[in-house]
KEFI-184131 format. One record per residue (C-alpha): residue number from 1; residue in one letter; y, x, z. Coordinates in Angstrom, 1 decimal, decimal comma, padded with zeros to 4 digits. Layout:
N
+-----+-----+--------+--------+--------+
!   n ! res !      Y !      X !      Z !
+-----+-----+--------+--------+--------+
! NUM !   a !      Y !      X !      Z !
...
+-----+-----+--------+--------+--------+
//
This chain:
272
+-----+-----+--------+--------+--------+
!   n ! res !      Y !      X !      Z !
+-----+-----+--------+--------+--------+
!   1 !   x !  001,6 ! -027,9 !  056,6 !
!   2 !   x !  005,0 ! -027,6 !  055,7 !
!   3 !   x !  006,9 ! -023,7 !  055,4 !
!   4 !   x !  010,2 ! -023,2 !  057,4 !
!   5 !   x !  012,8 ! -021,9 !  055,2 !
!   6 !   x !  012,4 ! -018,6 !  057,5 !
!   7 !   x !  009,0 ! -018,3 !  055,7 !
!   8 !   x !  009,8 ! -019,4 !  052,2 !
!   9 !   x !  013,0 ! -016,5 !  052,5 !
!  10 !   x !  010,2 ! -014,1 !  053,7 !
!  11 !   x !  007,8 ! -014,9 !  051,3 !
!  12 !   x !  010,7 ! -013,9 !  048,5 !
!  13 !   x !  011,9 ! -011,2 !  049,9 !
!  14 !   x !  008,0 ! -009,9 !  050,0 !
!  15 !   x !  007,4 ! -010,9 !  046,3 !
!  16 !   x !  010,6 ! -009,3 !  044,8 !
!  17 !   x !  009,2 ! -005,7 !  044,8 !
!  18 !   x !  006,3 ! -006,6 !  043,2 !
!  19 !   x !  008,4 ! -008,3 !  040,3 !
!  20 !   x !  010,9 ! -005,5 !  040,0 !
!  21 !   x !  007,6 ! -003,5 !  039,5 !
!  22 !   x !  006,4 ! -005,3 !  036,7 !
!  23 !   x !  009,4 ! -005,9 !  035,4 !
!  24 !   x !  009,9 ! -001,8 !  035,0 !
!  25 !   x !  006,5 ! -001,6 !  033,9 !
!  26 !   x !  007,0 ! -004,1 !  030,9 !
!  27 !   x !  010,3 ! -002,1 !  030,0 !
!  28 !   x !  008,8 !  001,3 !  030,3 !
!  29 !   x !  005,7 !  000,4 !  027,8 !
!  30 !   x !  006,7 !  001,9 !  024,5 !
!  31 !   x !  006,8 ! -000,7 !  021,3 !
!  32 !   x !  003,4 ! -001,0 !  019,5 !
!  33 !   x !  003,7 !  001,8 !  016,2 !
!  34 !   x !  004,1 ! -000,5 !  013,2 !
!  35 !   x !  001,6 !  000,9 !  010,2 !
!  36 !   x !  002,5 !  001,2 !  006,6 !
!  37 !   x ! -000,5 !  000,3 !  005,0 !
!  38 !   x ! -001,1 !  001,4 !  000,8 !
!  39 !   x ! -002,6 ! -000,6 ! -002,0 !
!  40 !   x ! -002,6 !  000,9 ! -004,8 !
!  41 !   x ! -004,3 !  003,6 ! -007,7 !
!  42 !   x ! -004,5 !  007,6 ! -007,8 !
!  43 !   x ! -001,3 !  008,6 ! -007,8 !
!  44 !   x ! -001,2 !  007,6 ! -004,2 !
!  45 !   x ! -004,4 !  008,0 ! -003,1 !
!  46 !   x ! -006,2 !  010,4 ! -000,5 !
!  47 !   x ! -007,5 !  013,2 ! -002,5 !
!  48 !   x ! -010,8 !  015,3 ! -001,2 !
!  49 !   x ! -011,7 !  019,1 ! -001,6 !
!  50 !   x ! -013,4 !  018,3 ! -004,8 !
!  51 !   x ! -010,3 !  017,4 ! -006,3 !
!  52 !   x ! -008,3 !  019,7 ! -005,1 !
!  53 !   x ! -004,9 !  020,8 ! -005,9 !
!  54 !   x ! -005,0 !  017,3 ! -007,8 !
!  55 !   x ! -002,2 !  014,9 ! -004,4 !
!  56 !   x ! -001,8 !  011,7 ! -004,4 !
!  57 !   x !  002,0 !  011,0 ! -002,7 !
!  58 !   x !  000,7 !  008,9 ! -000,2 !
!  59 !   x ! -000,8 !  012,2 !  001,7 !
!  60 !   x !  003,1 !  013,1 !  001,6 !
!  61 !   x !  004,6 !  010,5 !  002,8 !
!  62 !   x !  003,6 !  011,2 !  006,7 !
!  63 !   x !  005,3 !  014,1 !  006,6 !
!  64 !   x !  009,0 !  011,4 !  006,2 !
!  65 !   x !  008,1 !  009,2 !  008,7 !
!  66 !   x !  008,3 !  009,6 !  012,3 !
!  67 !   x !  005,1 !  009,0 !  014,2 !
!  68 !   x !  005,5 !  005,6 !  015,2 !
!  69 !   x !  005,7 !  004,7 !  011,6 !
!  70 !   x !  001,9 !  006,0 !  011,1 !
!  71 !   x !  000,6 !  005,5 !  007,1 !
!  72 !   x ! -002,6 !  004,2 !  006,4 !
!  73 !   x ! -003,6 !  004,9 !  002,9 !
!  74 !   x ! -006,1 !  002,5 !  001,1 !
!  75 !   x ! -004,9 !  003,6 ! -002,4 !
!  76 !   x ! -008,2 !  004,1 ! -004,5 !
!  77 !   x ! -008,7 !  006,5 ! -007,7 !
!  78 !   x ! -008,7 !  003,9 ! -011,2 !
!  79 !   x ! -007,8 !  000,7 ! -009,3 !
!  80 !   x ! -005,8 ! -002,0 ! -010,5 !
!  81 !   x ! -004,3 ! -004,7 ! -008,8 !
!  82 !   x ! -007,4 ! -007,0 ! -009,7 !
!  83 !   x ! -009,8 ! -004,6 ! -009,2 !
!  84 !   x ! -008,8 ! -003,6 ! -005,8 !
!  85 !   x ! -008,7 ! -007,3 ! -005,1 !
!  86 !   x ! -011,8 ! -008,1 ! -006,8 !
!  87 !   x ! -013,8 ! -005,2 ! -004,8 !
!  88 !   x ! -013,0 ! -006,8 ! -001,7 !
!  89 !   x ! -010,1 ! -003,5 ! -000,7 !
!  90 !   x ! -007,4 ! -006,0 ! -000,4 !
!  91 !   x ! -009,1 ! -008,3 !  002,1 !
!  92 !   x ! -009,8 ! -005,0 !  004,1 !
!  93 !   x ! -006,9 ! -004,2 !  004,9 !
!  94 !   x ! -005,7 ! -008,2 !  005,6 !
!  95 !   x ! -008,2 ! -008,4 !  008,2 !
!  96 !   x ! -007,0 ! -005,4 !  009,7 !
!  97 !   x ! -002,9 ! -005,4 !  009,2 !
!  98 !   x ! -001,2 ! -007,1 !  012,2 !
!  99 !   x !  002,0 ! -008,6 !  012,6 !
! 100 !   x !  005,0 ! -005,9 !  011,9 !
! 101 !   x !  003,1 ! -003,9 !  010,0 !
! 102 !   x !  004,2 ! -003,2 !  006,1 !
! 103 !   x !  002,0 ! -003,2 !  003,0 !
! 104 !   x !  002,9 ! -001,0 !  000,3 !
! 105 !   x !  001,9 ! -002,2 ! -003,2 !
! 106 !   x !  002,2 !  000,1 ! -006,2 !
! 107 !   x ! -000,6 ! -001,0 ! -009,0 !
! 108 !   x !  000,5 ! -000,7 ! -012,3 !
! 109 !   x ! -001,2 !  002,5 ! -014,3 !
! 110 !   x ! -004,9 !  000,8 ! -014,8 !
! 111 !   x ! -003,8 ! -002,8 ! -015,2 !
! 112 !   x ! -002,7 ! -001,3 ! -018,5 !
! 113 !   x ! -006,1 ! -000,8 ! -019,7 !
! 114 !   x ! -006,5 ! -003,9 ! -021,7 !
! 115 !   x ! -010,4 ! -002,4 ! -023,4 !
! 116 !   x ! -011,7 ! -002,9 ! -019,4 !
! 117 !   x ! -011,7 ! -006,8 ! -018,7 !
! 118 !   x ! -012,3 ! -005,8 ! -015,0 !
! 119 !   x ! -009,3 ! -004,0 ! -014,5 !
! 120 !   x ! -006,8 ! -005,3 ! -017,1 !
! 121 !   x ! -003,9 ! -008,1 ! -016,2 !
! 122 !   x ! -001,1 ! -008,9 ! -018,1 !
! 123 !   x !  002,4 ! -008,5 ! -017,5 !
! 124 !   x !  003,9 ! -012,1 ! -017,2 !
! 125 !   x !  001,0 ! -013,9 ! -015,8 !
! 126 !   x ! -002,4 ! -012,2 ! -014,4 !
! 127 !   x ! -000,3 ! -008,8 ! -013,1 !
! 128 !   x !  002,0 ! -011,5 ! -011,4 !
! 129 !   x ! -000,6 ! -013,3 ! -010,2 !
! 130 !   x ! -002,7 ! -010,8 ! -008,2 !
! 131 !   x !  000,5 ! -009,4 ! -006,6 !
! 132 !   x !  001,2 ! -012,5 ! -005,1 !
! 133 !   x ! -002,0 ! -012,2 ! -003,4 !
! 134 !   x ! -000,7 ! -009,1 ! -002,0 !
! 135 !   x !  002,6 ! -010,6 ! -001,1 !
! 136 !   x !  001,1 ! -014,0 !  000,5 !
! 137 !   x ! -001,7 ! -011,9 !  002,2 !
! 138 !   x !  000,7 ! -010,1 !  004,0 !
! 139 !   x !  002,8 ! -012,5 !  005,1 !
! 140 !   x !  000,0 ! -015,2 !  006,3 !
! 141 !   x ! -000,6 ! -012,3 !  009,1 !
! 142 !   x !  002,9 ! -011,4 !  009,8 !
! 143 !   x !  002,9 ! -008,1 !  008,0 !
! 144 !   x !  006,2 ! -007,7 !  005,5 !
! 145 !   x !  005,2 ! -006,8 !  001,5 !
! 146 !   x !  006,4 ! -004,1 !  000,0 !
! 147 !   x !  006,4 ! -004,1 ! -004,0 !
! 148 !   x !  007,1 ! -000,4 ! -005,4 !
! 149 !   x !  006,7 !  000,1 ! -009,5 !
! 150 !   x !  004,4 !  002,4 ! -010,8 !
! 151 !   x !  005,6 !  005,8 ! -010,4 !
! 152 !   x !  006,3 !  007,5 ! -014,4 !
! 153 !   x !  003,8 !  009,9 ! -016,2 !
! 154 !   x !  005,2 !  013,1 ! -017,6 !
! 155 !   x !  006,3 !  011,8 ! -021,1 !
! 156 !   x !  009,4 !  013,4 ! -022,8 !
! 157 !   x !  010,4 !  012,5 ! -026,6 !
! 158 !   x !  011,5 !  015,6 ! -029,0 !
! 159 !   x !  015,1 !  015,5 ! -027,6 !
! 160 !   x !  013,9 !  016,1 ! -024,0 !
! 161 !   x !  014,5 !  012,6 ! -023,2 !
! 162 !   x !  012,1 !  011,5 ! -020,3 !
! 163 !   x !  010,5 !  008,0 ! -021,8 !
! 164 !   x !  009,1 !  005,2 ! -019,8 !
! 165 !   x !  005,0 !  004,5 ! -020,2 !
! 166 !   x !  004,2 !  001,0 ! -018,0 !
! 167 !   x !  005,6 ! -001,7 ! -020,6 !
! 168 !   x !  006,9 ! -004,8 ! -018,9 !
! 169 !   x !  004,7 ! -004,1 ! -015,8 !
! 170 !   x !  007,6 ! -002,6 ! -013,6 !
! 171 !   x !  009,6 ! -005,6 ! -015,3 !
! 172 !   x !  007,5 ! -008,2 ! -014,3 !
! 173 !   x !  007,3 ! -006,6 ! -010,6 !
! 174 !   x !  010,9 ! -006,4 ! -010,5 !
! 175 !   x !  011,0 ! -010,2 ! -011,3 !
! 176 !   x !  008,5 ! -010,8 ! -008,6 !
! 177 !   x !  010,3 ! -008,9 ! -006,2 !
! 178 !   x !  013,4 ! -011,3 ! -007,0 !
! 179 !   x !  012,1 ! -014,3 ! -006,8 !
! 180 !   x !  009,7 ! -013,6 ! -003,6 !
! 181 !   x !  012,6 ! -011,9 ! -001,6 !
! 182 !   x !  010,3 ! -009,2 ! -001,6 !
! 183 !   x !  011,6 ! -005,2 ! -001,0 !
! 184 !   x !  011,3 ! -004,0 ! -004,5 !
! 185 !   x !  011,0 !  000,1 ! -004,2 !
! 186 !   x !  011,3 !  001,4 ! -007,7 !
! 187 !   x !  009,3 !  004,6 ! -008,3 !
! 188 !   x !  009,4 !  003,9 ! -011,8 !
! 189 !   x !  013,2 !  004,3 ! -012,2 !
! 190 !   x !  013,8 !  006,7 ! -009,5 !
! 191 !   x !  010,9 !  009,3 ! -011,2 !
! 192 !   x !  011,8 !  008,6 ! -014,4 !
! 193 !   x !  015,5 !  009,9 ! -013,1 !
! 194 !   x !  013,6 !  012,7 ! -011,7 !
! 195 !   x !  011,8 !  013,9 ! -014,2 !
! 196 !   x !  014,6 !  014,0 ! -016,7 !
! 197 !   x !  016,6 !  016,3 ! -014,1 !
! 198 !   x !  013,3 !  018,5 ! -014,3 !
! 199 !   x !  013,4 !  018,7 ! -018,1 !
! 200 !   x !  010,1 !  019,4 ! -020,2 !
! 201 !   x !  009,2 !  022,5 ! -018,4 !
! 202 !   x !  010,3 !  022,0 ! -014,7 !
! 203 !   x !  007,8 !  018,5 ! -015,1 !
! 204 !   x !  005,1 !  020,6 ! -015,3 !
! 205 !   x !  004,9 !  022,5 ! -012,0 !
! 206 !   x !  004,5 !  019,0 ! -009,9 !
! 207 !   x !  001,6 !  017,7 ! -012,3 !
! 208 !   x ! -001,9 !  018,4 ! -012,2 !
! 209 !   x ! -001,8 !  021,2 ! -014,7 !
! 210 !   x ! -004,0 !  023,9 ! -013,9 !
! 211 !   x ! -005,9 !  026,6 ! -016,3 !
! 212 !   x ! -008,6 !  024,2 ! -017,2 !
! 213 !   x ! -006,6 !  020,7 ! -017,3 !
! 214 !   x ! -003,1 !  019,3 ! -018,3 !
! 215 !   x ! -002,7 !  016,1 ! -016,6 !
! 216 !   x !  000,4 !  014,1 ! -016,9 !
! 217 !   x ! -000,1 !  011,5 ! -015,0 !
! 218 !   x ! -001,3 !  013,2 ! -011,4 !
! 219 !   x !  000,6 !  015,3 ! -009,1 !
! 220 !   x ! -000,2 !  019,1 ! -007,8 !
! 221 !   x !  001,2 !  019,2 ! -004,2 !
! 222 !   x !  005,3 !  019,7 ! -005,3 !
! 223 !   x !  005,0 !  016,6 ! -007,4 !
! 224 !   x !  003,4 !  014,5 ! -004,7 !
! 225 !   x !  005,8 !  015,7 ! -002,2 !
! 226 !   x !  008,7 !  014,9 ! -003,9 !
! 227 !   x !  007,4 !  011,5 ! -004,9 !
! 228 !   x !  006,7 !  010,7 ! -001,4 !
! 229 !   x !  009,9 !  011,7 ! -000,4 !
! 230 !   x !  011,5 !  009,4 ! -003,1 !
! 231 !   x !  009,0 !  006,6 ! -001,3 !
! 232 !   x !  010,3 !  007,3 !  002,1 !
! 233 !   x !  014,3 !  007,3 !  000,4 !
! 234 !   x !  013,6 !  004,1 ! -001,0 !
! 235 !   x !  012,4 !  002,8 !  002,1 !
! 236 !   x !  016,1 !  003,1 !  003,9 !
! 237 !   x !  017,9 !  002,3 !  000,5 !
! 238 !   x !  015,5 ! -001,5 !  000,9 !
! 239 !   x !  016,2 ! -001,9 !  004,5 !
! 240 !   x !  012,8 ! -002,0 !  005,1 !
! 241 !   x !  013,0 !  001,3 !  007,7 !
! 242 !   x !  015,8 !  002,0 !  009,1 !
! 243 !   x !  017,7 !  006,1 !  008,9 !
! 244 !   x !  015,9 !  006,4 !  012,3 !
! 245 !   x !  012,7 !  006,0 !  011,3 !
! 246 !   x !  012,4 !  008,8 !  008,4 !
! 247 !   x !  012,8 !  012,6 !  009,2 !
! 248 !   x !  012,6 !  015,4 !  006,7 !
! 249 !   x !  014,1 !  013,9 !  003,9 !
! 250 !   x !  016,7 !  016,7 !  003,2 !
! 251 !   x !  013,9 !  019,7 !  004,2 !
! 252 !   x !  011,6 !  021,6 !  002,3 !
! 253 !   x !  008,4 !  020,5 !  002,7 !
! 254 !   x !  005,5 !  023,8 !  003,0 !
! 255 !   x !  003,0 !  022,6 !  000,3 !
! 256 !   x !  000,7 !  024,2 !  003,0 !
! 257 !   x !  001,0 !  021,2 !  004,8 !
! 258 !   x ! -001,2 !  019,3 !  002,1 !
! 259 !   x ! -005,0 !  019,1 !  003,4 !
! 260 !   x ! -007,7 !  018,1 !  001,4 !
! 261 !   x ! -011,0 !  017,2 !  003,5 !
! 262 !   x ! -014,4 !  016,5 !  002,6 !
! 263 !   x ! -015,5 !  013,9 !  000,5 !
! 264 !   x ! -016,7 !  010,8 !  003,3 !
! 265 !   x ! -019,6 !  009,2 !  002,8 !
! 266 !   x ! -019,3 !  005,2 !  001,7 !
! 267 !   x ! -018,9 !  002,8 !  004,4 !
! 268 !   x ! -019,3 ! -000,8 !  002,8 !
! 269 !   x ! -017,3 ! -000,3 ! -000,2 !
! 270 !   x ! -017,3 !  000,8 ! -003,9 !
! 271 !   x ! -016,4 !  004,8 ! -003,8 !
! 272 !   x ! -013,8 !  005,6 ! -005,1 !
+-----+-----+--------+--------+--------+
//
């Protein structure tokens, strides 16, 4: 049976509220927050009580982000880019990353340690070689890479000149970056840059020195603050956040804020 037009102007007029409802719905849900996900070593990593005031930056960096821009922080304590690979970290987080999401790679410190064959890469080839893992991972799922050099140790000369440590790994990043179109952040310039406005003395109150240990390569809370705020500035310098995104990055941040929980217990991976 056939409708009158009557009918077919009624049955619009009936449906339009219903699609002006779910129209307003749609527009009224809020955007999915997009996660920065980290790969990388012990200078980002999550520390626990046991290691306490010893920060990685990447428990900083939430405090520069706004909340829709939540961190999720895989760094591991030793790790290199192969051996987070190898353990099966990097495939992890691929299977959990979706599409608009970032992931943060900063490996650097232990693929220097050529007397360890499962952590060592070289420069030019192997070090290039499992990045591009990270880089193509990302991207098959629709998350963007993010390559950031290996933040500096504390290392002045006798003049009180700051002096790089990582070789031609932040080098061979760099060329990476360029020829990937990848968002190169680099922590090793902008630290280095940092540390020498610090001087020899000032270095030491934001790494791990305490009365039993002098570490110069690990942060107290101060240090990892200010590195994660160099992150999160780096971040808006790349494009890849925008100025609305980030909060903070002029503020002092209390150093009470840092928390340091309980150690978990393993869950399917190598502990840390």
């Amino acid at each position: 049976m056939s409708l009158t037009r009557r009918q077919v102007a009624s049955a619009a007029l009936a449906a339009a509220p219903l699609a002006l409802a779910s129209t307003g719905t749609a527009r009224a849900a809020a955007p999915r927050p997009r996660t920065l996900y980290i790969a990388g070593d012990s200078t980002a990593a999550q520390k626990y009580a046991d290691a306490a005031p010893e920060t990685g930056w990447g428990m900083a960096l939430p405090f520069f982000l706004h909340r829709d821009r939540p961190v999720a922080n895989h760094a591991v304590n030793g790790r290199s880019s192969k051996s987070f690979a190898d353990e099966g970290r990097l495939e992890a987080v691929l299977e959990v990353i979706r599409p608009g999401d970032f992931l943060l790679v900063q490996f650097g410190h232990n693929d220097e340690k050529s007397q360890d064959p499962a952590r060592y890469t070289e420069p030019w080839t192997t070090y290039r070689e499992y990045l591009l893992r990270y880089v193509e991972g990302a991207r098959a799922r629709g998350a963007r890479p993010v390559l950031a050099t290996s933040v500096e140790r504390r290392r002045f000369d006798a003049q009180g000149r700051a002096l790089p440590s990582h070789g031609e790994y932040p080098a061979a990043m760099r060329a990476l970056a360029a020829e990937e179109g990848v968002a190169l952040l680099d922590l090793q310039e902008r630290s280095l840059e940092l540390w020498q406005r610090l001087g020899v003395e000032g270095t030491k109150t934001y790494f791990n020195w305490t009365a039993t240990e002098q570490d110069n390569t690990h942060f107290n809370p101060p240090g990892a603050i200010e590195v994660a705020r160099l992150v999160a500035r780096e971040l808006v310098r790349t494009r890849v956040l925008a100025p609305r995104d980030v909060r903070r990055l002029d503020e002092e941040i209390p150093v009470s804020w840092i928390d340091w929980p309980p150690q978990p217990s393993a869950q399917g991976l190598p502990p840390g």
